[in-house]
C-alpha positions as CSV (number, residue, x, y, z in Angstrom):
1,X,91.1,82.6,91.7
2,X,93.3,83.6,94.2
3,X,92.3,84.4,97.8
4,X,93.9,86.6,100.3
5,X,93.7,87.3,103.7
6,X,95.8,89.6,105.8
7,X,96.3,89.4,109.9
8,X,98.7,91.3,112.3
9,X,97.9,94.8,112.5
10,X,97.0,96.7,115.6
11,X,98.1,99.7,117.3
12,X,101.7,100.6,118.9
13,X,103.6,103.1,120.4
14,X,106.4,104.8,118.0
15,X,109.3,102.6,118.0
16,X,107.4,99.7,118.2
17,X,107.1,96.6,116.2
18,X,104.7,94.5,114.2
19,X,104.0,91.1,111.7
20,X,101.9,91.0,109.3
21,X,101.0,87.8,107.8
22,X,99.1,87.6,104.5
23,X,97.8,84.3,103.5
24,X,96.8,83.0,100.2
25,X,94.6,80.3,98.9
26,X,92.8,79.1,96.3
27,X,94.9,78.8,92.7
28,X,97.6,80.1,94.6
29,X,100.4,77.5,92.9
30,X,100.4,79.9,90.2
31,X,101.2,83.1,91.7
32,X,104.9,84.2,92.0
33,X,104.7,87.8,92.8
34,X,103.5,89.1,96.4
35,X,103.8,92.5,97.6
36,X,102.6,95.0,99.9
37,X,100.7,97.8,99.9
38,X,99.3,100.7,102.2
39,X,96.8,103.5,101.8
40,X,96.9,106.1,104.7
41,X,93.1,108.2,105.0
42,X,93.1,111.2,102.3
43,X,96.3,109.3,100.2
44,X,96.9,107.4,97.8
45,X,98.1,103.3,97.8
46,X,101.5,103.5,98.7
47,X,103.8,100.1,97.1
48,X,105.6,99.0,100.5
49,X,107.5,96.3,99.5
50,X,108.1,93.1,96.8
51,X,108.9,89.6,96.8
52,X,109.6,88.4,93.0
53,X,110.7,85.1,91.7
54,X,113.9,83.9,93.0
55,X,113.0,85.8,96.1
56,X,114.2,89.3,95.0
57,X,112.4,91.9,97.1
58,X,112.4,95.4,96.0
59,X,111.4,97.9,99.4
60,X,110.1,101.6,99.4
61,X,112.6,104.0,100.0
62,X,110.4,105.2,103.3
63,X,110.8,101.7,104.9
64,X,114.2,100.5,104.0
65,X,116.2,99.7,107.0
66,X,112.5,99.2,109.2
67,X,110.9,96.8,107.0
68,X,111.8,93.2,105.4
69,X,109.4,91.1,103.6
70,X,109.7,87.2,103.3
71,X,107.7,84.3,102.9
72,X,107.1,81.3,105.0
73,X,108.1,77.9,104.7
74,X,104.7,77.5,103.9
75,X,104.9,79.0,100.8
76,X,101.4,80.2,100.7
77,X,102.0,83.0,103.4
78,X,103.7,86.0,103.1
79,X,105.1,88.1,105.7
80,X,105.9,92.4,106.7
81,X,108.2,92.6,109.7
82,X,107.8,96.1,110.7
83,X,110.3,97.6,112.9
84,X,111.2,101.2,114.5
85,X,107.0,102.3,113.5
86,X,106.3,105.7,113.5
87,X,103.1,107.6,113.2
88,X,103.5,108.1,109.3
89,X,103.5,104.0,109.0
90,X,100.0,104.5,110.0
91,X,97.6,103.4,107.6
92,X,95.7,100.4,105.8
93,X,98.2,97.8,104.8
94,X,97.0,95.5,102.1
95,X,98.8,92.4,100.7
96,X,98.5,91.6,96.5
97,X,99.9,89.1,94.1
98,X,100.0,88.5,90.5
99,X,100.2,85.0,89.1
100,X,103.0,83.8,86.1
101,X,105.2,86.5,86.6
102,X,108.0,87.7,85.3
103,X,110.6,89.7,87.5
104,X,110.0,92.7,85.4
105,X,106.8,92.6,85.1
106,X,106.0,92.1,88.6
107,X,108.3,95.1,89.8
108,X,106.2,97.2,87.2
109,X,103.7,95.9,88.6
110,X,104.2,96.6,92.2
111,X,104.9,100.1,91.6
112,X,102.1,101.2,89.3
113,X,100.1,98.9,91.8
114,X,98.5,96.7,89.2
115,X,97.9,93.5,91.3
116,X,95.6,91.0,89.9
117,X,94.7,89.7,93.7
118,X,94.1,92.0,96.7
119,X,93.1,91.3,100.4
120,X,90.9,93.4,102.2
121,X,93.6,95.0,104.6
122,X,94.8,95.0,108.2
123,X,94.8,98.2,110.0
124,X,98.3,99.4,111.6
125,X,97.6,102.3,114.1
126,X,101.5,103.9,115.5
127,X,100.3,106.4,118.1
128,X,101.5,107.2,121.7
Protein backbone atom coordinates (compact mmCIF):
# COMPACT_ATOMS: atom_id res chain seq x y z
CA UNK A 1 0.00 0.00 0.00
CA UNK A 2 1.02 3.17 -0.97
CA UNK A 3 0.21 6.37 0.89
CA UNK A 4 -0.08 9.92 -0.36
CA UNK A 5 -0.33 13.13 0.89
CA UNK A 6 -0.43 16.42 -0.98
CA UNK A 7 0.49 20.11 0.54
CA UNK A 8 0.94 23.58 -1.10
CA UNK A 9 -2.21 24.87 -2.34
CA UNK A 10 -3.84 28.07 -1.40
CA UNK A 11 -5.13 31.03 -3.03
CA UNK A 12 -3.32 33.69 -5.41
CA UNK A 13 -3.80 36.48 -7.48
CA UNK A 14 -3.67 35.68 -11.46
CA UNK A 15 -0.09 35.65 -12.30
CA UNK A 16 0.86 34.25 -9.37
CA UNK A 17 2.81 31.27 -8.31
CA UNK A 18 2.61 28.02 -6.33
CA UNK A 19 4.35 24.38 -5.09
CA UNK A 20 2.81 21.69 -4.58
CA UNK A 21 4.52 18.92 -2.85
CA UNK A 22 3.02 15.40 -2.86
CA UNK A 23 4.58 12.91 -0.59
CA UNK A 24 4.42 9.23 -0.59
CA UNK A 25 4.95 6.54 1.88
CA UNK A 26 4.32 3.21 2.70
CA UNK A 27 5.52 0.49 -0.21
CA UNK A 28 6.51 3.33 -2.08
CA UNK A 29 10.03 1.59 -3.39
CA UNK A 30 7.86 0.14 -5.86
CA UNK A 31 6.14 2.87 -7.58
CA UNK A 32 7.71 4.48 -10.67
CA UNK A 33 4.91 6.52 -12.09
CA UNK A 34 3.72 9.90 -10.35
CA UNK A 35 1.39 12.31 -11.88
CA UNK A 36 -0.93 14.92 -11.29
CA UNK A 37 -4.26 15.47 -11.49
CA UNK A 38 -7.04 18.22 -11.07
CA UNK A 39 -10.88 18.30 -10.94
CA UNK A 40 -12.42 21.79 -11.10
CA UNK A 41 -16.41 21.93 -9.38
CA UNK A 42 -18.96 20.59 -12.18
CA UNK A 43 -15.79 18.85 -14.42
CA UNK A 44 -14.26 16.18 -14.85
CA UNK A 45 -10.38 14.95 -13.55
CA UNK A 46 -8.24 16.74 -15.66
CA UNK A 47 -4.37 14.68 -16.16
CA UNK A 48 -1.92 17.73 -15.43
CA UNK A 49 1.18 16.31 -15.72
CA UNK A 50 3.61 12.88 -15.64
CA UNK A 51 6.82 11.89 -14.36
CA UNK A 52 7.71 8.23 -15.89
CA UNK A 53 10.69 6.14 -15.47
CA UNK A 54 13.81 7.61 -16.56
CA UNK A 55 12.19 10.89 -15.52
CA UNK A 56 10.20 11.48 -18.83
CA UNK A 57 7.36 13.86 -17.96
CA UNK A 58 4.55 14.24 -20.33
CA UNK A 59 2.44 17.88 -19.45
CA UNK A 60 -1.20 18.94 -20.58
CA UNK A 61 -1.32 21.05 -23.38
CA UNK A 62 -3.25 23.83 -21.02
CA UNK A 63 -0.13 24.02 -18.74
CA UNK A 64 2.84 23.72 -20.86
CA UNK A 65 5.13 26.55 -20.58
CA UNK A 66 3.39 27.39 -16.74
CA UNK A 67 3.91 24.15 -15.17
CA UNK A 68 7.02 21.53 -14.57
CA UNK A 69 6.88 18.55 -12.56
CA UNK A 70 9.96 16.90 -10.77
CA UNK A 71 10.83 15.03 -7.98
CA UNK A 72 12.92 15.57 -5.03
CA UNK A 73 16.14 14.34 -4.08
CA UNK A 74 14.11 12.53 -1.70
CA UNK A 75 12.78 10.40 -3.96
CA UNK A 76 9.61 9.85 -2.20
CA UNK A 77 8.20 13.39 -2.91
CA UNK A 78 6.99 14.76 -5.95
CA UNK A 79 6.59 18.22 -6.88
CA UNK A 80 3.94 20.89 -9.37
CA UNK A 81 5.75 24.22 -9.84
CA UNK A 82 2.95 26.35 -11.00
CA UNK A 83 3.69 29.55 -12.63
CA UNK A 84 1.71 32.54 -14.47
CA UNK A 85 -1.90 30.93 -12.55
CA UNK A 86 -4.96 31.98 -13.84
CA UNK A 87 -8.43 31.60 -12.71
CA UNK A 88 -9.11 28.42 -14.99
CA UNK A 89 -6.05 26.59 -12.90
CA UNK A 90 -8.53 26.81 -10.13
CA UNK A 91 -9.55 23.56 -8.90
CA UNK A 92 -8.67 20.37 -6.68
CA UNK A 93 -5.26 19.17 -7.51
CA UNK A 94 -4.63 15.64 -6.66
CA UNK A 95 -1.33 13.69 -6.90
CA UNK A 96 -1.41 9.54 -8.03
CA UNK A 97 1.12 6.88 -8.78
CA UNK A 98 1.12 3.46 -10.14
CA UNK A 99 3.73 0.99 -8.97
CA UNK A 100 6.05 -1.41 -11.62
CA UNK A 101 5.47 0.59 -14.50
CA UNK A 102 6.19 0.60 -17.72
CA UNK A 103 6.65 4.01 -19.73
CA UNK A 104 3.71 3.14 -21.79
CA UNK A 105 1.67 2.02 -19.54
CA UNK A 106 2.01 4.67 -17.17
CA UNK A 107 1.32 7.50 -19.91
CA UNK A 108 -1.88 5.37 -20.70
CA UNK A 109 -2.29 5.46 -17.60
CA UNK A 110 -2.07 9.08 -16.69
CA UNK A 111 -4.38 10.08 -19.42
CA UNK A 112 -7.25 7.66 -18.95
CA UNK A 113 -6.48 8.52 -15.18
CA UNK A 114 -6.24 5.00 -13.97
CA UNK A 115 -3.90 5.44 -10.89
CA UNK A 116 -3.66 2.72 -8.57
CA UNK A 117 -2.81 5.36 -5.56
CA UNK A 118 -4.56 8.70 -5.02
CA UNK A 119 -4.18 11.56 -2.30
CA UNK A 120 -6.93 13.32 -1.03
CA UNK A 121 -6.11 16.70 -2.80
CA UNK A 122 -4.85 20.27 -2.14
CA UNK A 123 -7.07 23.10 -3.04
CA UNK A 124 -5.57 25.84 -5.58
CA UNK A 125 -7.92 28.96 -5.50
CA UNK A 126 -6.43 31.84 -8.59
CA UNK A 127 -8.75 34.82 -7.90
CA UNK A 128 -8.10 38.61 -7.60
Amino acid sequence: QVRLVESGGGSVPPGGSLRLSCEASGNSDSVNCMGWFRQAPGKAREPIAILTIANITRLTDSVKGRFTISKGNDKNILYLQMNSLNSEDTALYYCAARPQSTFGTCVRGWERSEMDYWGQGTQVTVSS
